[in-house]
Wavefront OBJ file of the C-alpha trace (Angstrom):
o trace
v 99.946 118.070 107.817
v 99.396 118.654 104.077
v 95.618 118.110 103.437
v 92.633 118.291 105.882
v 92.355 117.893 109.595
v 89.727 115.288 110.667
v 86.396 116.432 112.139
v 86.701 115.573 115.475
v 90.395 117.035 116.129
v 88.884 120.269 114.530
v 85.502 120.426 117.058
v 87.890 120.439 119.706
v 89.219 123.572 119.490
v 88.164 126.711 121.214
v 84.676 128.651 120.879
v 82.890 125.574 119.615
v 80.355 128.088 118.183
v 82.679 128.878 115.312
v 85.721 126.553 115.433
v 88.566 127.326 112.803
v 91.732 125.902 112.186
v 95.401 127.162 110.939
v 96.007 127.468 107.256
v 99.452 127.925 106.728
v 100.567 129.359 103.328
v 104.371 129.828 103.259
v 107.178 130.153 105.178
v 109.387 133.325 105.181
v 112.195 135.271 106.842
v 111.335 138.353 105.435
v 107.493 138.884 106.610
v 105.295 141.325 104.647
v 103.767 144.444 106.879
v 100.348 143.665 108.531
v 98.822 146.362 106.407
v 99.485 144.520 103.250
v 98.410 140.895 104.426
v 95.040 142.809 106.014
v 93.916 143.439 102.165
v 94.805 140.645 100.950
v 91.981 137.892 100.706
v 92.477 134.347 101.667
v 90.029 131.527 101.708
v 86.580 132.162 101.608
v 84.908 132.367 105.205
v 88.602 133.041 106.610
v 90.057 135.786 108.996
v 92.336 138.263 107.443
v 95.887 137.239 106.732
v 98.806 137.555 109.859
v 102.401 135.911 110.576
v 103.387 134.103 113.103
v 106.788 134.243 114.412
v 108.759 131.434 115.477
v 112.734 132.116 115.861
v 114.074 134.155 112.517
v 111.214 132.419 110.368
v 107.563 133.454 110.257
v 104.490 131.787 108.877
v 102.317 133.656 106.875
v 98.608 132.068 107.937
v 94.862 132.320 108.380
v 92.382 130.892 110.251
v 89.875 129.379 108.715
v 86.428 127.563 109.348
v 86.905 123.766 110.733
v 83.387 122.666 109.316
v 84.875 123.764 105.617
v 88.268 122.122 106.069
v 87.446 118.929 107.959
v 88.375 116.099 106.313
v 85.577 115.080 104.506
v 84.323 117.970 103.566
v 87.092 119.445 102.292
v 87.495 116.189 100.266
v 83.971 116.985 99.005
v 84.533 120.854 98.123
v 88.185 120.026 96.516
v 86.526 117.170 93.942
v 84.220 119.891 92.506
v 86.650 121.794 89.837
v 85.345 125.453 90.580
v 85.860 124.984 94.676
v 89.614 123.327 93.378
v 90.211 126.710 91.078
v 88.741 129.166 94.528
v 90.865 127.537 96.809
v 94.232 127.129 94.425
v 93.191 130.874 93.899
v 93.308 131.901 97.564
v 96.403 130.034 98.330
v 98.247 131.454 95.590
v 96.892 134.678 96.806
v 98.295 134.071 100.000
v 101.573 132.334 98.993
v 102.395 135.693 96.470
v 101.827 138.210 99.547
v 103.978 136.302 101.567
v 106.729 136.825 98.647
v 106.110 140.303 98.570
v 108.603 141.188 101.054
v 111.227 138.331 100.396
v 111.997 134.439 99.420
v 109.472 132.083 100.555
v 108.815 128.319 101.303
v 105.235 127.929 99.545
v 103.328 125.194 101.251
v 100.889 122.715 99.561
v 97.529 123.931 99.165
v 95.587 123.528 101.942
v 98.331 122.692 105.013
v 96.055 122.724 107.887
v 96.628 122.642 111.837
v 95.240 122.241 115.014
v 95.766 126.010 116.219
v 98.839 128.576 116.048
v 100.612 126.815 118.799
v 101.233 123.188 116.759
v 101.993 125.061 113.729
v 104.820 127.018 115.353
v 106.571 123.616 116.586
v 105.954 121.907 113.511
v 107.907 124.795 111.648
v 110.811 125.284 114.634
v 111.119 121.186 114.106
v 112.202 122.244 110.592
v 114.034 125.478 111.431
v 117.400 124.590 109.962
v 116.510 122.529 106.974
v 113.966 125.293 105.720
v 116.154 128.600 106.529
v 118.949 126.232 103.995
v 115.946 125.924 101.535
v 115.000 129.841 101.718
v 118.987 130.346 101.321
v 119.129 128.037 98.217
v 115.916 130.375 96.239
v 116.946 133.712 97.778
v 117.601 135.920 94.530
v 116.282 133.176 92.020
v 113.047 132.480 90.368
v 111.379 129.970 88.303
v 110.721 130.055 84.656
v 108.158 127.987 82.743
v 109.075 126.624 79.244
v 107.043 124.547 76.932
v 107.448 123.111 74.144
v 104.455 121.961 71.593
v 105.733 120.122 68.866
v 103.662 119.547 65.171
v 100.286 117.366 64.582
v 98.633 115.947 61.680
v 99.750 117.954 58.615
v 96.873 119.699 56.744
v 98.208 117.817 53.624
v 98.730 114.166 55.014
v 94.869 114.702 56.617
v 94.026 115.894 52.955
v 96.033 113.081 51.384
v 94.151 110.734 53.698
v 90.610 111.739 52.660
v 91.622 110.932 48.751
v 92.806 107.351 49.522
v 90.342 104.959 47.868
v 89.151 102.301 50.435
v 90.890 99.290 50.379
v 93.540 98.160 47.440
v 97.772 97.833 48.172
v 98.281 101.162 47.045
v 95.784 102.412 50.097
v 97.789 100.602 52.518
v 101.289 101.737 51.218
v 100.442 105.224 51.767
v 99.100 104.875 54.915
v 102.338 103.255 56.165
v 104.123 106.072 54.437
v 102.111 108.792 55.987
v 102.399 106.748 59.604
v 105.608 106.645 59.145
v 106.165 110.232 57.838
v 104.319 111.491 61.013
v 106.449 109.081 62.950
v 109.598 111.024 61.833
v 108.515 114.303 62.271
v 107.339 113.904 65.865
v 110.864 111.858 67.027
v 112.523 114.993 64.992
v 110.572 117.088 66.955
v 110.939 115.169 70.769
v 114.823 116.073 69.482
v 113.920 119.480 69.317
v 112.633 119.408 73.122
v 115.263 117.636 74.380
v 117.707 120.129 72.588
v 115.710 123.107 73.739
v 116.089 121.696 77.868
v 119.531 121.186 77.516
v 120.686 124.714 76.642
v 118.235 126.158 78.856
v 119.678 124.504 81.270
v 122.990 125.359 80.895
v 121.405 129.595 82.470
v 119.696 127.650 85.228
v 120.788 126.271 89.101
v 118.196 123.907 88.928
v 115.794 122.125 86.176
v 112.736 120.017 86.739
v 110.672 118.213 83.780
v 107.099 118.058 84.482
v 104.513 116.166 83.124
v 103.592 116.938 79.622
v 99.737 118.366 79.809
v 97.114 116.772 77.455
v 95.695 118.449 74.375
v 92.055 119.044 76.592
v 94.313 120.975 79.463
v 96.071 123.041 76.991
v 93.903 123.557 74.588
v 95.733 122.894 71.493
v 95.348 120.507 69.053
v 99.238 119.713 68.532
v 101.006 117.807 71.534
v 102.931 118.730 74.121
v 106.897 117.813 74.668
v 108.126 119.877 77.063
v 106.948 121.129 80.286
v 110.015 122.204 82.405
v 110.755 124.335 85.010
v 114.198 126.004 85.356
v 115.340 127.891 88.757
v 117.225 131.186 87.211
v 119.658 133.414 89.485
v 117.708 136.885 88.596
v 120.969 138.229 87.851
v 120.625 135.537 85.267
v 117.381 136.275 84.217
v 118.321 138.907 80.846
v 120.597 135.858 79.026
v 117.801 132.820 80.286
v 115.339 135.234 78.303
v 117.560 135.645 75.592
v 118.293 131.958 74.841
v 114.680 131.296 74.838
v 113.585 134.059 72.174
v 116.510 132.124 70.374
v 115.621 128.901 70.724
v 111.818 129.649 69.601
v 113.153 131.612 66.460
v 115.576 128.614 65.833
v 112.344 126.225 66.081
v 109.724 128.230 63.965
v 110.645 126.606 60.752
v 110.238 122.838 61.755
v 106.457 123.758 63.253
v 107.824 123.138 67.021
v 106.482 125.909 69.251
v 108.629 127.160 71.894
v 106.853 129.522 74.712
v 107.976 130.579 78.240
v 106.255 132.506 81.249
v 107.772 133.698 84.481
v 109.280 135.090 86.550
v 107.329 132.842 89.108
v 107.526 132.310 92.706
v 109.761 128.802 92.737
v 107.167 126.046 93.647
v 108.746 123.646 91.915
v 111.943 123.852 93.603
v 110.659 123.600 97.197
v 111.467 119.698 98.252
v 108.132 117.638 99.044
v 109.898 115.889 102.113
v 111.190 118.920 103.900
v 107.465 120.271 103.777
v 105.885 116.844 104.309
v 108.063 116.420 107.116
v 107.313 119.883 108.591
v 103.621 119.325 108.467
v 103.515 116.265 110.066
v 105.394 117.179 113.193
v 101.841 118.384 113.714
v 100.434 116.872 117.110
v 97.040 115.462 117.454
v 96.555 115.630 113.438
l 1 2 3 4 5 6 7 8 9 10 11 12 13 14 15 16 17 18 19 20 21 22 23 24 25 26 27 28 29 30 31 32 33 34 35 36 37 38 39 40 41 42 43 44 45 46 47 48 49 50 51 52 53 54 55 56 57 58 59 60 61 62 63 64 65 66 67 68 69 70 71 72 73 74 75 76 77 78 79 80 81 82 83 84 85 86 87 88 89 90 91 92 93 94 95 96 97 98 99 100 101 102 103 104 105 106 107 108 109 110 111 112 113 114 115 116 117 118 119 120 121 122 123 124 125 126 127 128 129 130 131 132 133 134 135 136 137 138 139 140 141 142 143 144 145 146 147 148 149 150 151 152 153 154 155 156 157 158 159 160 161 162 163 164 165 166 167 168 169 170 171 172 173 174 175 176 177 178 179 180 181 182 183 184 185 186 187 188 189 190 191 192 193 194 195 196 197 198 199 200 201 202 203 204 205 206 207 208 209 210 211 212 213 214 215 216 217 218 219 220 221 222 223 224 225 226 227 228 229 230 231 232 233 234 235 236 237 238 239 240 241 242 243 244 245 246 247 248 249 250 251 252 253 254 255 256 257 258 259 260 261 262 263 264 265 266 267 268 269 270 271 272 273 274 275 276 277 278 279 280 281 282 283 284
């Protein structure tokens, strides 16, 4: 299952002294050598990283302590924003190893199970629909690309401080400026929606995302575009090139165009095919 075992399924596993459970991190056909997952640290408390094999795919896993990822307290550690950023850390951690040696299925953070055996069936339920799925993002990455479009111009602010209080010719301008800043921001959502189309003319796949506030990213103008585009890597040189000219193209309206990647394709992995995976899981 995706999320935490209960308590009670946990404490009856094996060597109740120290009980631990199956983390799986990602799903491969191409497993990484045993020396490389050794060094590689998972979650805190853990053993080290191993596969487990199960037909032509193999799970890249750890085990890890039951009494941390029970239910509830997991639910408690996960709600405190440092324990979110050291356990996204360690899965990541774990998910990029696994992609050392090949394409991966990443699982959600924190896919928990009863021991090795239940995880094994839970994949081999899946067998077919995720070997398609590693198919479909062998040789292809994902690329991030946002788009930040302008704020409150340094003159309309200025313009806003000299307006006498009260009086018709206060209110005009302020419609004027709302409606100046109205303009520029629709002008600029066109921008966005320009900038997604060609990019995805280089892509296989495309997937918009939320736009993140102003507090996540930390600037003061507003997001338009967060997207995610699935690139064949022998694709990768032209994606790149479009986007340095799309950002040059941009520049003079104030509309920011940035990109990061190559990443390991999370957001082209289908929620249902890992959902359904995880809960094969018996006695979760």
């Amino acid at each position: 299952m995706s999320g935490a075992l209960t308590d009670r399924a946990a404490a009856t596993r094996p060597d109740a002294s120290r009980p631990t459970v199956t983390c799986v991190f990602a799903v491969t056909d191409a497993p990484p050598p045993d020396e490389v997952l050794s060094v590689t640290p998972g979650h805190d408390g853990g053993g080290p990283l191993r596969t487990l094999a199960t037909g032509p795919l193999h799970l890249v896993v750890q085990d890890v302590p039951a009494a941390d990822f029970g239910e509830a307290a997991l639910a408690e550690r996960l709600g405190r924003p440092e324990e979110l950023e050291r356990c996204a850390r360690a899965h990541h951690r774990g998910v990029e190893t696994a992609a050392s040696a090949g394409t991966v299925v990443p699982l959600p953070m924190a896919t928990l199970y009863l021991d090795d055996g239940n995880a094994v069936r839970a994949v081999s339920a899946r067998e077919t629909s995720l070997r398609a799925l590693l198919d479909r993002l062998r040789d292809r990455t994902e690329w991030a690309v946002k788009v930040h479009g302008p704020g409150t111009t340094a003159s309309a602010a200025a313009a806003a401080g000299a307006e006498p209080v009260g009086g018709r010719s206060y209110l005009r301008r302020a419609s004027d400026r709302r409606r100046t800043e109205r303009e520029s921001r629709e002008r600029a959502l066109a921008q966005a929606h320009a900038v997604d189309r060609e990019l995805r003319r280089y892509a296989v796949a495309a997937t918009r995302h939320r736009p993140q506030s102003e507090q996540l990213t930390g600037r003061s103008v507003p997001q338009l575009l967060n997207a995610a585009y699935l690139v064949d890597d022998a694709r990768r040189d032209a994606f790149v090139r479009a986007v340095g000219e799309l950002a040059r193209d941009t520049r003079p309206s104030a509309v920011e165009v940035t990109m990061s990647g190559p990443w390991i394709p999370y957001s082209f992995v289908r929620p249902d095919e890992l959902a359904g995976a995880a809960h094969q899981e018996a006695g979760a």
